[in-house]
PLY file of the C-alpha trace (Angstrom):
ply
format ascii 1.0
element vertex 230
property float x
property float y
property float z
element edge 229
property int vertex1
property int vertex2
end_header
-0.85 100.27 -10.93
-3.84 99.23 -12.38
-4.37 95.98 -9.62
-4.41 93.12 -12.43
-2.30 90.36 -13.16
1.41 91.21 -14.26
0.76 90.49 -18.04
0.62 92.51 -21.31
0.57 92.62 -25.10
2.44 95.36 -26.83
0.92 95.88 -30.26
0.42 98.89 -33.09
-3.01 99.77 -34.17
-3.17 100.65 -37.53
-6.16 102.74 -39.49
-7.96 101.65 -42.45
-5.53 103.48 -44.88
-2.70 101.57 -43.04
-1.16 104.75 -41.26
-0.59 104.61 -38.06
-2.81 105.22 -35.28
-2.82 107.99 -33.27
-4.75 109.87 -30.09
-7.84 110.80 -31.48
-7.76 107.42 -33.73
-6.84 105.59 -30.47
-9.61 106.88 -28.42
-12.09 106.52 -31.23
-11.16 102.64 -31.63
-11.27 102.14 -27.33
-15.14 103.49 -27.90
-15.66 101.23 -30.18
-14.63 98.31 -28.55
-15.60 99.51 -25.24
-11.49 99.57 -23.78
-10.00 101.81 -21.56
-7.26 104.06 -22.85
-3.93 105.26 -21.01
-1.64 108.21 -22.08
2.23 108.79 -21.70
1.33 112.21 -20.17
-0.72 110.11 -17.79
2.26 107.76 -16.78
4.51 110.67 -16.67
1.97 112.21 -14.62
1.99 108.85 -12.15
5.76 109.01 -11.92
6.47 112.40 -11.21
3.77 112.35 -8.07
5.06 109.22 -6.82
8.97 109.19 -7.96
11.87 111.68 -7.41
14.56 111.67 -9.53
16.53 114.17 -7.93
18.14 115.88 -4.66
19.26 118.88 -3.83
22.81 118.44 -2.38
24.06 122.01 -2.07
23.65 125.83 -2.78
25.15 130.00 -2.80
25.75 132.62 -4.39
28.34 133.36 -7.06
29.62 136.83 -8.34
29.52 136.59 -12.02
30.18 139.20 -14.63
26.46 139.49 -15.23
25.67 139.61 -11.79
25.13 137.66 -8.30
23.59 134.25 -9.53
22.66 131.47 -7.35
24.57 128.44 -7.82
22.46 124.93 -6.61
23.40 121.25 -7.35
21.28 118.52 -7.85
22.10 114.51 -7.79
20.50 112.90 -10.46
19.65 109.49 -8.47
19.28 107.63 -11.81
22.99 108.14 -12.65
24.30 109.51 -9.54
25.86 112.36 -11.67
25.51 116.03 -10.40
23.30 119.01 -12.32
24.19 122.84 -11.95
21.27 125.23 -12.10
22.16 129.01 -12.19
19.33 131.32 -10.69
18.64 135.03 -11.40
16.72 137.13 -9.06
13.31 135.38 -8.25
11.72 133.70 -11.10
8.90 132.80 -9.02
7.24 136.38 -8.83
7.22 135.96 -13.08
4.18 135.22 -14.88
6.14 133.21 -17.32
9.72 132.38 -16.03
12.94 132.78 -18.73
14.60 129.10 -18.93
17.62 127.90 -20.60
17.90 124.28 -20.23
21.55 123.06 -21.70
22.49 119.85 -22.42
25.23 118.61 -22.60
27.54 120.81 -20.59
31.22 121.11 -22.28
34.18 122.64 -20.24
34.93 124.43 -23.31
32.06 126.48 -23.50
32.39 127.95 -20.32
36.36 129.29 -21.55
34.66 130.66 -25.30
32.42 133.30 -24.40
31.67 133.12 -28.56
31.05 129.71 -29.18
28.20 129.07 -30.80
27.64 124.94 -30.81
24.33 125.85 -29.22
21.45 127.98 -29.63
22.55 130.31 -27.17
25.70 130.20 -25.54
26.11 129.97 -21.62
27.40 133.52 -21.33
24.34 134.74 -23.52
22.04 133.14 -21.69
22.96 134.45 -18.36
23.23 138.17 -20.00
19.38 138.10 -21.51
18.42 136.31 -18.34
20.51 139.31 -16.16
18.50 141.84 -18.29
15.16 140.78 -17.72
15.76 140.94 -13.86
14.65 136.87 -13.68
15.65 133.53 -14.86
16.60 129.88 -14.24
19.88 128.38 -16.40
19.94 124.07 -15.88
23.22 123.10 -16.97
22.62 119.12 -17.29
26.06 116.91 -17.24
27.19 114.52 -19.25
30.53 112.07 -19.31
32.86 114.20 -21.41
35.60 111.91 -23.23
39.08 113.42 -23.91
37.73 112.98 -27.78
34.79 115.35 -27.13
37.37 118.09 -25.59
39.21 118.09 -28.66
37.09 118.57 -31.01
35.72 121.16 -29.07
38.52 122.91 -29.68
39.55 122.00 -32.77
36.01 122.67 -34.15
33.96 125.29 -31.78
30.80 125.43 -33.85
30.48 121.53 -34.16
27.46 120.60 -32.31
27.90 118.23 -29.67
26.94 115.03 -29.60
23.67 114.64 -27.77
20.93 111.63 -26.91
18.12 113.46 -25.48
15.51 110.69 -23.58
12.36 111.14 -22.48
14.21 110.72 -18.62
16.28 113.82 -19.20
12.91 115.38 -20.18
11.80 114.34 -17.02
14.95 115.70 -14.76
14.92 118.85 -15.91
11.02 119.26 -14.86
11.76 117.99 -11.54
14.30 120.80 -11.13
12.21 123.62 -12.43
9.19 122.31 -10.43
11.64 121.58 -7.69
12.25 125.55 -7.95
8.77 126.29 -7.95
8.57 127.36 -11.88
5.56 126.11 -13.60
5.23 128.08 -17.10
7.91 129.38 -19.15
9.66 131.10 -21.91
12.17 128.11 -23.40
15.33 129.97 -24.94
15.96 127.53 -27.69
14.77 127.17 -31.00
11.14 126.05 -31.51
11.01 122.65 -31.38
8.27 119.59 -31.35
9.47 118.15 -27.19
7.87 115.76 -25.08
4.39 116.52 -23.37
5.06 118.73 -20.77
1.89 118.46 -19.46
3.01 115.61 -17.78
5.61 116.90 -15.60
3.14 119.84 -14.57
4.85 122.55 -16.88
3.66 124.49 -19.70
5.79 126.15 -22.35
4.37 129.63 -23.39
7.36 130.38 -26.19
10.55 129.99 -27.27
13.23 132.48 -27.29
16.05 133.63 -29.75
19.25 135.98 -29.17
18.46 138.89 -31.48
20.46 139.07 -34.99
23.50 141.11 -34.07
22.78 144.73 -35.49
25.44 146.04 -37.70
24.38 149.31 -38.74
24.68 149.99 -34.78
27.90 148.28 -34.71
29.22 150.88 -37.76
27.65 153.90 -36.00
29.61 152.37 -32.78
32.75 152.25 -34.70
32.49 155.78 -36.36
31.83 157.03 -33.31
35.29 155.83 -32.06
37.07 156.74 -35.16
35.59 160.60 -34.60
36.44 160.39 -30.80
40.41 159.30 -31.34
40.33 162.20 -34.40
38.81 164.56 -31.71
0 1
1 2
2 3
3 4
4 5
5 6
6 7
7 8
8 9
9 10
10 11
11 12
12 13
13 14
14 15
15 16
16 17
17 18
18 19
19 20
20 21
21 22
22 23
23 24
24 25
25 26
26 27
27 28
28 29
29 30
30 31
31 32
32 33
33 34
34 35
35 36
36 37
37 38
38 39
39 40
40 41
41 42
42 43
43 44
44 45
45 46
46 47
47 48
48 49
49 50
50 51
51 52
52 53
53 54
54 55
55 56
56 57
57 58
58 59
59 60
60 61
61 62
62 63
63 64
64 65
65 66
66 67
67 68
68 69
69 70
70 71
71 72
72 73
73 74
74 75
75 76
76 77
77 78
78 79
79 80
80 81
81 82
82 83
83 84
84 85
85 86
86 87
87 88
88 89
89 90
90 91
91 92
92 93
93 94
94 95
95 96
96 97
97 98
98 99
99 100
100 101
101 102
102 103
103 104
104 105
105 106
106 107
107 108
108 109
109 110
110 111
111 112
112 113
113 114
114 115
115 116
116 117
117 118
118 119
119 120
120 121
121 122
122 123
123 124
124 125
125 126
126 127
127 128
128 129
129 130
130 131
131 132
132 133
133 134
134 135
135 136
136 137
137 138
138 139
139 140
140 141
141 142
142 143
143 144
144 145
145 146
146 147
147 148
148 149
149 150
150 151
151 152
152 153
153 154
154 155
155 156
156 157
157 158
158 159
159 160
160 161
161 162
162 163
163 164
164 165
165 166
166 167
167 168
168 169
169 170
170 171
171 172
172 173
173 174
174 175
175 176
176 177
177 178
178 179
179 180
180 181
181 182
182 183
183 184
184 185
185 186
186 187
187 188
188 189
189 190
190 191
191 192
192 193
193 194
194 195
195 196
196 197
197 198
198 199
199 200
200 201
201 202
202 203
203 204
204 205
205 206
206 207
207 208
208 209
209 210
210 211
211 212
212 213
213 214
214 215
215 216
216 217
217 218
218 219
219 220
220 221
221 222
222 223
223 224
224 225
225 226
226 227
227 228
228 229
């Protein structure tokens, strides 16, 4: 990239107080010394206008019990493995497009409409998402081992097993940006996530299901106890 010979050294700055180095530090030290200074958001940058990690293999509509979603599969090229994204409505015309990016994908979850391994379950997430009148679901795949299934089951709330990299990072932004979605509303919990400036997305907040409501769900059932008296 940068035209010189193939050579490197990798090697930690350190500060004065012995902590490490960061940014600001970084760019403070390439001042003084008069070097030039590289960031991952820059390299991500690089690679996402020159690379593409995915395809889009195949696409339509499925009748759902929250609606008429579109269905779309990407190949990952990396791993040759295939990536479901569920679309609602057109989450283009939103100022800041509802996401739910889920990973990993287990058979099981899409049987338990109440399992609750994840922040918000699959069938939650495409019911907010069908009430806002917009949003994107990315269901990325993993290898699921007969030992993952079965604890699954035997333990619904256990949270699976996940290694997140900064490449999974990266082909879930080349979906979204592959769907024309540039800033979002994440619905997970709030959490410190790779630069997204990088991959030419910014996240604008992260989203919750609401604490279930039980003084409506006692009006709810008095209200059925007074009908069946009636």
């Amino acid at each position: 990239m940068a035209d010189r010979t193939p050579a490197s050294v990798i090697c930690e700055i350190m500060n004065e107080d012995g902590s490490m180095a960061r940014l600001p530090d970084l760019q403070n030290f390439a001042r003084e010394h008069g070097l030039k200074i590289g960031t991952i958001a820059d390299l991500i940058a690089y690679r996402h206008q020159t690379e593409t990690l995915i395809e889009r293999k195949s696409r339509r509509l499925i009748n759902t019990v929250f609606g008429e979603f579109e269905l779309i599969g990407y190949r990952d090229i990396t791993t040759d493995k295939t990536h479901l994204v569920m679309v609602y409505g057109d989450p283009t015309k939103s100022a800041s497009t509802l996401v739910r990016v889920h990973e990993p994908l287990s058979v099981i979850e899409l049987l338990d409409a109440n399992q609750h391994s994840h922040s918000w379950s699959i069938h939650a997430a495409m019911q907010k998402i069908a009430s806002e009148g917009a949003g994107v679901i990315v269901l990325l795949r993993r290898d699921e081992s007969e030992q993952d299934i079965l604890r699954q089951i035997s333990n619904p709330d256990s949270l699976p097993v996940a290694s997140i990299e900064l490449k999974d990072y990266g082909i879930g932004a080349q979906i979204l940006l592959d769907l024309g979605i540039s800033r979002m509303r994440l619905m997970t919990r709030p959490r410190k996530i790779h630069n997204m400036t990088g991959f030419g997305l910014e996240v604008e907040g992260y989203v919750l299901p609401e604490p279930s409501d039980k003084s409506s769900q006692v009006m709810d059932c008095n209200l059925a106890e007074l009908m069946q008296a009636l």
